[in-house]
TITORVEX-865699 format. One record per atom (N, C-alpha, C, O, CB): x, y, z. Coordinates in steps of 0.1 Angstrom, whole numbers, plus 2048, in hexadecimal, padded with zeros to 3 digits. Glycine has a CB too. Layout:
BEGIN
XYZ ...
This chain:
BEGIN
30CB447C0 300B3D7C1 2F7B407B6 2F5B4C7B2 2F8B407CF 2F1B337AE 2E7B377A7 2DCB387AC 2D6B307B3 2E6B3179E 2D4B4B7A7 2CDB4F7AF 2BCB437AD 2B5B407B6 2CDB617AC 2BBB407A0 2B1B3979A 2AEB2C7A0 2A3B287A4 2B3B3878C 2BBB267A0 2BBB167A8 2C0B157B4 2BFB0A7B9 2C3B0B7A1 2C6B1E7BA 2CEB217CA 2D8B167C8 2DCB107D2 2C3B1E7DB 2DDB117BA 2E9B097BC 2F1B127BC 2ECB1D7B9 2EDAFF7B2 2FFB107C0 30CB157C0 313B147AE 313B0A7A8 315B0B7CC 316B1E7AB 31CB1979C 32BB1779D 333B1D7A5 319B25791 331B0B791 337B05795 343B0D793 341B1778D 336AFB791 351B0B798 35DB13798 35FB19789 35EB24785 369B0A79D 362B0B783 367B0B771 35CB1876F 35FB21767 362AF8763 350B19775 343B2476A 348B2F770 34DB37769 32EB2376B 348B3177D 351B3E783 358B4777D 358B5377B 359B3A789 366B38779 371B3F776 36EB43767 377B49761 37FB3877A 363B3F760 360B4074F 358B4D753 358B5574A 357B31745 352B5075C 34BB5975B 354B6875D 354B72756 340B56766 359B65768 367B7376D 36DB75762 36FB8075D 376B6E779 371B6975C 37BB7074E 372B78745 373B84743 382B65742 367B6E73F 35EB7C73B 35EB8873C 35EB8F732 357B7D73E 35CB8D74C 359B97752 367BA174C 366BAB744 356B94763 370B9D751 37BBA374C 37BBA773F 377BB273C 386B9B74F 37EBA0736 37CBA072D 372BAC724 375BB471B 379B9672E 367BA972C 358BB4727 35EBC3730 35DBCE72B 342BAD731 364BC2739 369BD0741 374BD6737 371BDF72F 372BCC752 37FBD0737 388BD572B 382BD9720 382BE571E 390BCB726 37CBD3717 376BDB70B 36CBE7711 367BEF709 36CBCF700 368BE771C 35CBF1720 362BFC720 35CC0671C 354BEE72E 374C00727 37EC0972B 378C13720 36EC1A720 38EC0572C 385C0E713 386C1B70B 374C1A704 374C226FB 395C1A6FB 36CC18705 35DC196FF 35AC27709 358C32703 350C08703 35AC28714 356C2E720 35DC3C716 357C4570E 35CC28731 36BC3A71A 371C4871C 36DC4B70E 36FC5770B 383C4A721 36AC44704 36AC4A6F6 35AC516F8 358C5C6F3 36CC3C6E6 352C4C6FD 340C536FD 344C5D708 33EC68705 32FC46704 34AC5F711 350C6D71A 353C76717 352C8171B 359C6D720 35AC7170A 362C7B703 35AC856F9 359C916F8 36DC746FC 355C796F2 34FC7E6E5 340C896E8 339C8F6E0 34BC6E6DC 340C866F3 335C966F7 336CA46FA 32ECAD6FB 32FC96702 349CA16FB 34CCB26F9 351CB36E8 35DCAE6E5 35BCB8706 34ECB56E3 355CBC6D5 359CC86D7 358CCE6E2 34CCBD6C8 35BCCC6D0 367CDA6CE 35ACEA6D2 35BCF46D9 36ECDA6B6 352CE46C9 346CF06C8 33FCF16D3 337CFA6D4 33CCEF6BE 341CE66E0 333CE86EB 33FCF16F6 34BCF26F4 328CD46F4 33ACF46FE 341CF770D 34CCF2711 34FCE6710 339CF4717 355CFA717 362CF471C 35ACEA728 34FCEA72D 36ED01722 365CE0729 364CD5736 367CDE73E 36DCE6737 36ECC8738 367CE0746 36DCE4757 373CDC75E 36DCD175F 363CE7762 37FCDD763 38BCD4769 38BCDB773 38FCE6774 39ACD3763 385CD3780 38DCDC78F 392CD5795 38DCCA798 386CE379B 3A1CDB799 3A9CCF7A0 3A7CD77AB 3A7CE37AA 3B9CC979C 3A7CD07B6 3ACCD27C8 3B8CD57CA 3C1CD47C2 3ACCC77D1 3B9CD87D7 3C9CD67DF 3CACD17EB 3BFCCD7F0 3D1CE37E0 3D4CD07F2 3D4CCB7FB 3CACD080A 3C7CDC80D 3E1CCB7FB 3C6CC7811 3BECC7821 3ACCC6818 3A2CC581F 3C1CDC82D 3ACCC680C 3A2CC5807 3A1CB87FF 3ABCB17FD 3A1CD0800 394CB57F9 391CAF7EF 387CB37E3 386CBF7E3 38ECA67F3 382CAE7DC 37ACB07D0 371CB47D2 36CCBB7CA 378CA77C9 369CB17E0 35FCB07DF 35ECC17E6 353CC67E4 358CA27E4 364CC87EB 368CD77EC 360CDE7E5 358CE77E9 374CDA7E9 365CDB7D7 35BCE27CD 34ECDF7C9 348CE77C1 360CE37C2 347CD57CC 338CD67CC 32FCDC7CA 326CD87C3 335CD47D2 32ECE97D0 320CF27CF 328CF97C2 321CFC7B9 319CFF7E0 339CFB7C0 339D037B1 333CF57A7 32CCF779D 34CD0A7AB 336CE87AA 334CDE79F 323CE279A 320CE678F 335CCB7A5 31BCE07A7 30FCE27A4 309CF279B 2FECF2794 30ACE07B1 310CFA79D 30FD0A796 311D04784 308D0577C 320D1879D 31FCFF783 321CFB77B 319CF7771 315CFD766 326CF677E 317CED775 30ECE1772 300CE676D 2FCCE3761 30CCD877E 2F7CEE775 2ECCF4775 2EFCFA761 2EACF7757 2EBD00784 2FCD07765 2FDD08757 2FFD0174A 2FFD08740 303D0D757 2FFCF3749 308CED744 30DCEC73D 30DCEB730 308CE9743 31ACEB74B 329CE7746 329CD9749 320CD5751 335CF074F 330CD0745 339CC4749 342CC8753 34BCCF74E 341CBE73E 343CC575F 34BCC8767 350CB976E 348CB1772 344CD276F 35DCB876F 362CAD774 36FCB1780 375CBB77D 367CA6768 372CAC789 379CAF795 384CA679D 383CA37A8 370CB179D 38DCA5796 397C95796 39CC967A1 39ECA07A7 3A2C9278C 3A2C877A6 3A6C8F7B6 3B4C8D7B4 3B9C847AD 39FC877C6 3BAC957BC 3C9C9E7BD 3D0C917C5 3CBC8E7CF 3CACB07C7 3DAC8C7C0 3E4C827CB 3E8C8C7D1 3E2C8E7DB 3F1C777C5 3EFC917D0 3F2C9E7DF 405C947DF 40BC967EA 3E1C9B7F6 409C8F7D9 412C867DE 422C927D9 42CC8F7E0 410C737D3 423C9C7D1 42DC9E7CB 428CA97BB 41ECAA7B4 433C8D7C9 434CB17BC 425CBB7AE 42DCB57A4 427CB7799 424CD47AA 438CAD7A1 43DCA7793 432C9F794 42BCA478C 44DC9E791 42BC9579B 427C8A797 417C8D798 410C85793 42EC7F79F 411C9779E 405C9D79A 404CA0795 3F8CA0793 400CA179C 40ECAC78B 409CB177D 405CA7772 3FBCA776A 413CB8778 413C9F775 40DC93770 404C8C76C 402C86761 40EC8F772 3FEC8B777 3F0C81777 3E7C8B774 3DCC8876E 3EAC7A786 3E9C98776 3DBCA3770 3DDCA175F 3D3CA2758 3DECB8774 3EAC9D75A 3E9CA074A 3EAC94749 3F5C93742 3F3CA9742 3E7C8C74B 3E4C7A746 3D3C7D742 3CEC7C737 3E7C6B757 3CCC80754 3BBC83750 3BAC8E746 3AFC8E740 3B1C8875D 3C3C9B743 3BBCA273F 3BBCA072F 3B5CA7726 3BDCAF743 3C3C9272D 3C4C8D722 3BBC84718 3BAC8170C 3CCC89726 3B2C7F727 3A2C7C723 39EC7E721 396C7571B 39BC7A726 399C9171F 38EC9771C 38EC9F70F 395CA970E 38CC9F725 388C9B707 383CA26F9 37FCB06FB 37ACB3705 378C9C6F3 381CBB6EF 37ECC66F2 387CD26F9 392CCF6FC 375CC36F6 380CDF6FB 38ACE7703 387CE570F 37BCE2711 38BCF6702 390CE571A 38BCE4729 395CF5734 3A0CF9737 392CD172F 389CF7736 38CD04742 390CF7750 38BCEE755 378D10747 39DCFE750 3A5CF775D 3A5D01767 3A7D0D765 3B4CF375B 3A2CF9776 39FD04781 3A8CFD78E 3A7CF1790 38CD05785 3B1D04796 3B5D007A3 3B1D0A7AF 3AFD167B0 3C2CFF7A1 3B3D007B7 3B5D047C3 3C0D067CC 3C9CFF7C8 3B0D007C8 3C4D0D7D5 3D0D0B7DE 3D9D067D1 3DAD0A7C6 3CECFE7EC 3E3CF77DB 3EACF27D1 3E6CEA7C4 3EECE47BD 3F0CEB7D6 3DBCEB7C3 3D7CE57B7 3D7CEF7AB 3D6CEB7A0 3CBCDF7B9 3D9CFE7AF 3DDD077A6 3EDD067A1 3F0D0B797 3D9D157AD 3F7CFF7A9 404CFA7A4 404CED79D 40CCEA795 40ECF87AE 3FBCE77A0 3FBCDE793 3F3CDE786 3FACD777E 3F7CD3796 3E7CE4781 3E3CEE77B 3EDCF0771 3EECEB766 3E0CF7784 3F6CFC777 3FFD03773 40ACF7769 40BCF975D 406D0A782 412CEC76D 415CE4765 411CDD760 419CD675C 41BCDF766 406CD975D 3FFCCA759 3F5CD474D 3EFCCC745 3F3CC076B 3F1CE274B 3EECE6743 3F9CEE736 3F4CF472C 3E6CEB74A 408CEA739 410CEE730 40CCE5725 405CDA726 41FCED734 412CED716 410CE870D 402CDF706 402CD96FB 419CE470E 3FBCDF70C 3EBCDB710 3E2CE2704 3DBCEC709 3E5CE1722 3E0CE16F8 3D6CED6F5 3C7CED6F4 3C0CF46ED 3D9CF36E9 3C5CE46FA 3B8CE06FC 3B5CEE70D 3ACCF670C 3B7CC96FE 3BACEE714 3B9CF8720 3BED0471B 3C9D07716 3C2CF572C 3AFD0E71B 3ACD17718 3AAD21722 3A4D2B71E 3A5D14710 3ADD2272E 3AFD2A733 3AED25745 3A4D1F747 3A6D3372C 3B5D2774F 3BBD24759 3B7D2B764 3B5D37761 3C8D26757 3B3D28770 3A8D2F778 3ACD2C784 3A8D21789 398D2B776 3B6D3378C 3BAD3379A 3B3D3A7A5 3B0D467A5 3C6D3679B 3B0D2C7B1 3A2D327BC 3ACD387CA 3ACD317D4 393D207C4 3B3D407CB 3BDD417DA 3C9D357D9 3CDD2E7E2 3B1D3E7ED 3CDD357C8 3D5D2A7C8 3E1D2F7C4 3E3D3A7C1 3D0D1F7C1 3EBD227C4 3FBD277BC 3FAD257B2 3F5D1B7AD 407D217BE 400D2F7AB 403D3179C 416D3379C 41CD3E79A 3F9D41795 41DD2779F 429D287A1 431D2D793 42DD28789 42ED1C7A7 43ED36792 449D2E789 44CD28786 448D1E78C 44FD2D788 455D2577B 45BD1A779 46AD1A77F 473D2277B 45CD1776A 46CD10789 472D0D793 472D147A0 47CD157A7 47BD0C78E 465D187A3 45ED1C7B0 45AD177B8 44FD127B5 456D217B0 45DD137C4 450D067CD 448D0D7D1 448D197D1 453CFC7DA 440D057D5 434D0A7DD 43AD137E9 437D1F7E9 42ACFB7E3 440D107F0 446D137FB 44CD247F9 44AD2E800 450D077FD 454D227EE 459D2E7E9 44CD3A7E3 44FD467E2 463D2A7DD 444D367E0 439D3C7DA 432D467E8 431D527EA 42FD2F7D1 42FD3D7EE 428D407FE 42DD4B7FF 427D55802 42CD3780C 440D4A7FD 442D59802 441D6A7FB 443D75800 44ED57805 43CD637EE 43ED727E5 433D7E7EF 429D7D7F6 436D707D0 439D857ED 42FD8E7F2 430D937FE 429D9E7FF 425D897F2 436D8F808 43DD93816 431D8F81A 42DD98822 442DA281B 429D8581A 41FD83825 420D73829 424D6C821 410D8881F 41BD6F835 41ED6283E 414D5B83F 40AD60844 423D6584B 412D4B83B 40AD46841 404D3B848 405D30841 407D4883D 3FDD39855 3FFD3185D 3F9D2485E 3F3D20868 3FDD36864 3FDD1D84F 3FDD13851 409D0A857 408D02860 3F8D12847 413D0B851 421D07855 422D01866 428CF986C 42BD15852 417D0F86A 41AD0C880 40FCFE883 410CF888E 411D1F88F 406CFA879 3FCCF287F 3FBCE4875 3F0CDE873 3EDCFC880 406CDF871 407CDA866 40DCC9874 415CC887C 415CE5858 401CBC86E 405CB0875 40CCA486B 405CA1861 3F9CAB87E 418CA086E 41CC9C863 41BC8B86A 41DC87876 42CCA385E 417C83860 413C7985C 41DC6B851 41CC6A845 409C7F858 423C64858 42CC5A84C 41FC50840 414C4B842 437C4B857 424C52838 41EC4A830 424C3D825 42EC4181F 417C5382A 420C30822 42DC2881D 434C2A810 42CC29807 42AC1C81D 43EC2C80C 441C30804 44CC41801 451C467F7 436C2D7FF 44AC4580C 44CC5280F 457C53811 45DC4B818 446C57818 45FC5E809 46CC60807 473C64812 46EC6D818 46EC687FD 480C60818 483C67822 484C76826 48BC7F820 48BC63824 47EC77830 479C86831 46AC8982E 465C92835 481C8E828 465C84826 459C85823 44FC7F830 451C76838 457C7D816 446C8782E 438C7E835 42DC87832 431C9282E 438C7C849 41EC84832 413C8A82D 40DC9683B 40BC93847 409C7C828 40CCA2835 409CAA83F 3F9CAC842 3F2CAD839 40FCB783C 3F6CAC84D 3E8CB184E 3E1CC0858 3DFCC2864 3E1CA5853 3E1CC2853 3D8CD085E 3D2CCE866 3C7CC9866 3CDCD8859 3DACD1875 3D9CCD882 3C7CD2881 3C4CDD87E 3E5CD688E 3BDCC7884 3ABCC9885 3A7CD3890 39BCD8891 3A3CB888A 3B2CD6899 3AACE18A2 3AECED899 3A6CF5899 3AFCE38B4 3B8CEF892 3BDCFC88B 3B2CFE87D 3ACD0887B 3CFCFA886 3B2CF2875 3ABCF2868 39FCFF867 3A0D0785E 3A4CE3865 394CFE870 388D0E86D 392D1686C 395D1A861 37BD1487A 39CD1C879 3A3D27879 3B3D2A868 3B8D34864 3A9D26889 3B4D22867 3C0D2185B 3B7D1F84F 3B8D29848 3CED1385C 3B0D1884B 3AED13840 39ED1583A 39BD1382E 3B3D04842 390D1C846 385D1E841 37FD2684E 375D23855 37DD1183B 385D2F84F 383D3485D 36FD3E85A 367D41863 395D41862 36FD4084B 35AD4584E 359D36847 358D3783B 34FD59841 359D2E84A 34CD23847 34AD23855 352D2885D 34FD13840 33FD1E858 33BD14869 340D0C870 344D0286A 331D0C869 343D0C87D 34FD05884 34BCFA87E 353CF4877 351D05895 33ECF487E 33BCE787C 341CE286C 346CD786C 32CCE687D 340CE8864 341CE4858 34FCE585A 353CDA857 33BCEC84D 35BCF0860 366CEE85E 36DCE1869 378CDF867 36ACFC85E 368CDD870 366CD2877 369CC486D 373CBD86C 356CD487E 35BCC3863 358CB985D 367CB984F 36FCB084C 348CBC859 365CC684C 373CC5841 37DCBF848 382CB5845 379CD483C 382CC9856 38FCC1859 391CB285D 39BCAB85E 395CC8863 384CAE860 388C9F862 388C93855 38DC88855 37DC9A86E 380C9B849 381C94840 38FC98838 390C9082E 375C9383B 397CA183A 3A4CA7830 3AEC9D828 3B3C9282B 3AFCB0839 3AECA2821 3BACA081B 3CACA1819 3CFCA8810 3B6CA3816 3CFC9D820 3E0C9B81F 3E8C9E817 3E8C9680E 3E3C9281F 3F0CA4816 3FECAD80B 40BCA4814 40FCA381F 401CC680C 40CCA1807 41EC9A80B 426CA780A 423CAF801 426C8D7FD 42FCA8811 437CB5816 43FCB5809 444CC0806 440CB4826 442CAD802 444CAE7F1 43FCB87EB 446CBF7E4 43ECA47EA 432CBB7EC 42ACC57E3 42CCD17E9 424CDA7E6 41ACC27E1 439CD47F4 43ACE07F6 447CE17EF 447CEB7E8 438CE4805 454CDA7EE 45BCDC7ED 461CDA7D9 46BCDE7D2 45FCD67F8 456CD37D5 45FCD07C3 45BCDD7BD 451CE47BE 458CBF7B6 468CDE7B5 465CEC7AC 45BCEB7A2 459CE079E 471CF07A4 454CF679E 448CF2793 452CF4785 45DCF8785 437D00794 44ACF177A 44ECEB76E 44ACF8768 444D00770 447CDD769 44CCFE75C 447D03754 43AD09758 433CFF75B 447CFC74D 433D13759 425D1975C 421D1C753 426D2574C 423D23763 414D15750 40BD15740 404D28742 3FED2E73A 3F9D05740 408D2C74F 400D3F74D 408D45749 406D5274A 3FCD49759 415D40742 41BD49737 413D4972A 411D54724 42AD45733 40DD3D726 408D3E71D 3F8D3F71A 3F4D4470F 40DD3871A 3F0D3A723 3E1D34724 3DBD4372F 3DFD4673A 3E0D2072D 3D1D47729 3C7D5572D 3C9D4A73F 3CBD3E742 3AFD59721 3C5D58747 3C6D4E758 3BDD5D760 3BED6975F 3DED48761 3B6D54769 3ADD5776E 3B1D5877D 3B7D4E780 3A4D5076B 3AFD6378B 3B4D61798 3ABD6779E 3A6D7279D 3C0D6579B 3A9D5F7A6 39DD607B6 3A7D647C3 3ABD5A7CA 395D4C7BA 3ABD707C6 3B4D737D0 3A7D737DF 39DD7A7E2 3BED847CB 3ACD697E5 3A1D687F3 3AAD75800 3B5D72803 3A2D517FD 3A6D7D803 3ABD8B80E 3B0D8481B 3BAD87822 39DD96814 3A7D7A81D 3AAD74829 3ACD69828 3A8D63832 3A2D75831 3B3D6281E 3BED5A823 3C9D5682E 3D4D5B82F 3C4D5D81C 3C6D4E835 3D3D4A83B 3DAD4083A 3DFD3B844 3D2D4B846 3DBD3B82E 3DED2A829 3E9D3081F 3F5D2C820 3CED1E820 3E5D39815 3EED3D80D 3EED4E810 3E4D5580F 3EAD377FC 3F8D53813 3F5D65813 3F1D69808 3F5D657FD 401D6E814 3E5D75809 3DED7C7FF 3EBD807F5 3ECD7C7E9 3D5D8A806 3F5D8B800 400D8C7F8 403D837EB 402D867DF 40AD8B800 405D787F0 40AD707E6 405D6B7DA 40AD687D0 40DD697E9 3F6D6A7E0 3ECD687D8 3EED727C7 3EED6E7BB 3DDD6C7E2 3F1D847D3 3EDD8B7C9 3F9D8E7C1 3F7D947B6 3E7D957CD 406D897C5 413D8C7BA 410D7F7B4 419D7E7AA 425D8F7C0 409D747B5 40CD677AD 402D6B79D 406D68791 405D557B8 3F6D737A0 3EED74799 3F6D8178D 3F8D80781 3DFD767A1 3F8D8C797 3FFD9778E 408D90782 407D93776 40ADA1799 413D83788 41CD7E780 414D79774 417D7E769 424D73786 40CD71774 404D6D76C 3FDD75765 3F5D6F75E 3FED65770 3FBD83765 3F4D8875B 3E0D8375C 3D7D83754 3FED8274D 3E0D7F76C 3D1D7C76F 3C8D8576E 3CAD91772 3CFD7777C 3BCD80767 3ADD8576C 3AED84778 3B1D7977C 3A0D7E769 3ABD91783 3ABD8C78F 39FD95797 39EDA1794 3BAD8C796 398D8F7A0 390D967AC 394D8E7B8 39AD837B9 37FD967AA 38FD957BF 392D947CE 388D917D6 37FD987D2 397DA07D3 384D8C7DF 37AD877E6 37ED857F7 389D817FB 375D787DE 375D897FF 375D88811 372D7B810 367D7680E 367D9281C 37DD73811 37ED61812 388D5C81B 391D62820 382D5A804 384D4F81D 391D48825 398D44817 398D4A80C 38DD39830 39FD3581C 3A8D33811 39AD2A80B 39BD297FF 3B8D2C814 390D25811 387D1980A 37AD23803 36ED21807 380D0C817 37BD2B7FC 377D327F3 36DD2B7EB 361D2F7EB 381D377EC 373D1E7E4 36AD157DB 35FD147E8 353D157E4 373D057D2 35ED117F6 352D0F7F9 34ED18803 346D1480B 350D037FD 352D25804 34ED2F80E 34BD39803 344D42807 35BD3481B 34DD397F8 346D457F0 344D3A7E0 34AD3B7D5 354D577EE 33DD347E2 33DD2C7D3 338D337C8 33AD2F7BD 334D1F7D4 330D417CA 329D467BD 338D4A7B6 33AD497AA 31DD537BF 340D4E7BF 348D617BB 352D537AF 353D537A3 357D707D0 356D497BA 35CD407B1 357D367A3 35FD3079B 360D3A7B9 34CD367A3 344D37798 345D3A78F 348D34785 33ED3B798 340D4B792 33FD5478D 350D5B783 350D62779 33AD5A799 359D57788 368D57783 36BD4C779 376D4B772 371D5678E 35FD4277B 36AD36773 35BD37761 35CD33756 36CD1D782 34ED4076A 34BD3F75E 353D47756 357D4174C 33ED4175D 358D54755 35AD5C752 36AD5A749 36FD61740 358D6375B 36ED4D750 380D49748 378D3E73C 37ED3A732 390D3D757 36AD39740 364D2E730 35BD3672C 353D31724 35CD1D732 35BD45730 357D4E720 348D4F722 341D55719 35BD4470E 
């Protein structure tokens, strides 16, 4: 409708107008990512990369975005398909391909196994910052990792599996049974809050437990580890032989496994310290 004359405008101007639009969107793409880019140069502050993992999302890390930020950093937080770790490292090193400058890469949970491949050969990632996450081998799964360490954990018993289309046989997307989630996965936040996480979660295709990881960029790239005590999502154990392997900066903290939002300074406080 034209708003000036309350006529209707006619189809032919429509469809001249839509192409336009297109048109002006396409050229807008690479303009964007080039003014995105061109604000980190080499000499300002690393970017900060925090990827998630699974039963979570992006928005997890918030009160660290806001710490961040206050200092400023550029902090950006991409969200994790959760579908498979070949095909999420993937997609981590497509975006981290976007960004100009050095960037401090940070995971969580499983988003510390993707991390781990998607920052090989990368030299723009300058240093690697795991929160109670996996830092697998190369040709380790997640699954196998869980167990270093002789310690057990109870996510496996409360785990609701879910088909989704496309899903390989055998596959289906797991979720963290919502009465278990405070107790497994954020057991000192507030029932309420752990309430609100588990109903908004995030889903892991039972994929991301089983593909071997690729190459691990903490053979080569300085790496940073947040071992949470009270873990019961990933064992401390394992936490603490994944970090030993890696040659981690590491402290230790009275946490669940949701660390990024039950202790946001301490994790902060670790990732200032891997951008110097």
């Amino acid at each position: 409708m034209n708003r000036s004359t309350g006529r209707r405008v006619p189809r032919a101007g429509r469809a001249a107008a839509l192409s336009a639009l297109l048109v002006l969107g396409a050229a807008a793409v690479p303009a964007a990512a080039s003014g995105a880019t061109a604000r980190h140069p080499a000499k300002d502050k690393p970017t900060i990369v925090l990827e998630h993992g699974a039963f979570a999302d992006a928005s997890g890390w918030n009160a660290v975005i806001h710490s961040l930020q206050q200092r400023g950093y550029t902090v950006v937080a991409p969200a994790n398909p959760l579908r498979g770790l070949s095909s999420d490292t993937a997609y981590l090193q497509s975006f981290l391909a976007t960004i100009s400058g050095p960037v401090v890469l940070v995971g969580h949970s499983y988003g510390g196994a993707v991390i781990s491949g998607a920052a090989t050969g990368n030299t723009a990632v300058k240093a690697l910052v795991y929160i109670a996450a996996y830092a697998p081998d190369q040709g380790e799964s997640v699954a196998q990792a869980t167990e270093l360490g002789g310690g057990t954990s109870e996510l496996l018993e409360h785990v609701v599996a879910r088909p989704f289309p496309g899903a390989a046989p055998g596959d289906a997307d797991a979720y963290l049974d919502p009465a278990y989630f405070g107790h497994v996965f954020a057991q000192d936040l507030p029932a309420g809050q752990a309430a609100q996480l588990a109903a908004a979660q995030r889903p892991a295709a039972f994929a991301t437990l089983a593909q071997p990881a690729p190459a691990p960029a903490w053979r080569t790239i300085p790496s940073w580890y947040l071992v949470a005590r009270q873990d019961r999502t990933i064992p401390p154990q394992a936490e603490r032989a994944m970090a030993a392997r890696a040659g981690a900066h590491t402290v230790e903290i009275n946490s669940s496994h949701a660390a990024m939002i039950s202790h946001p300074r301490a994790v902060t406080d670790l990732i200032l310290d891997a951008a110097g």
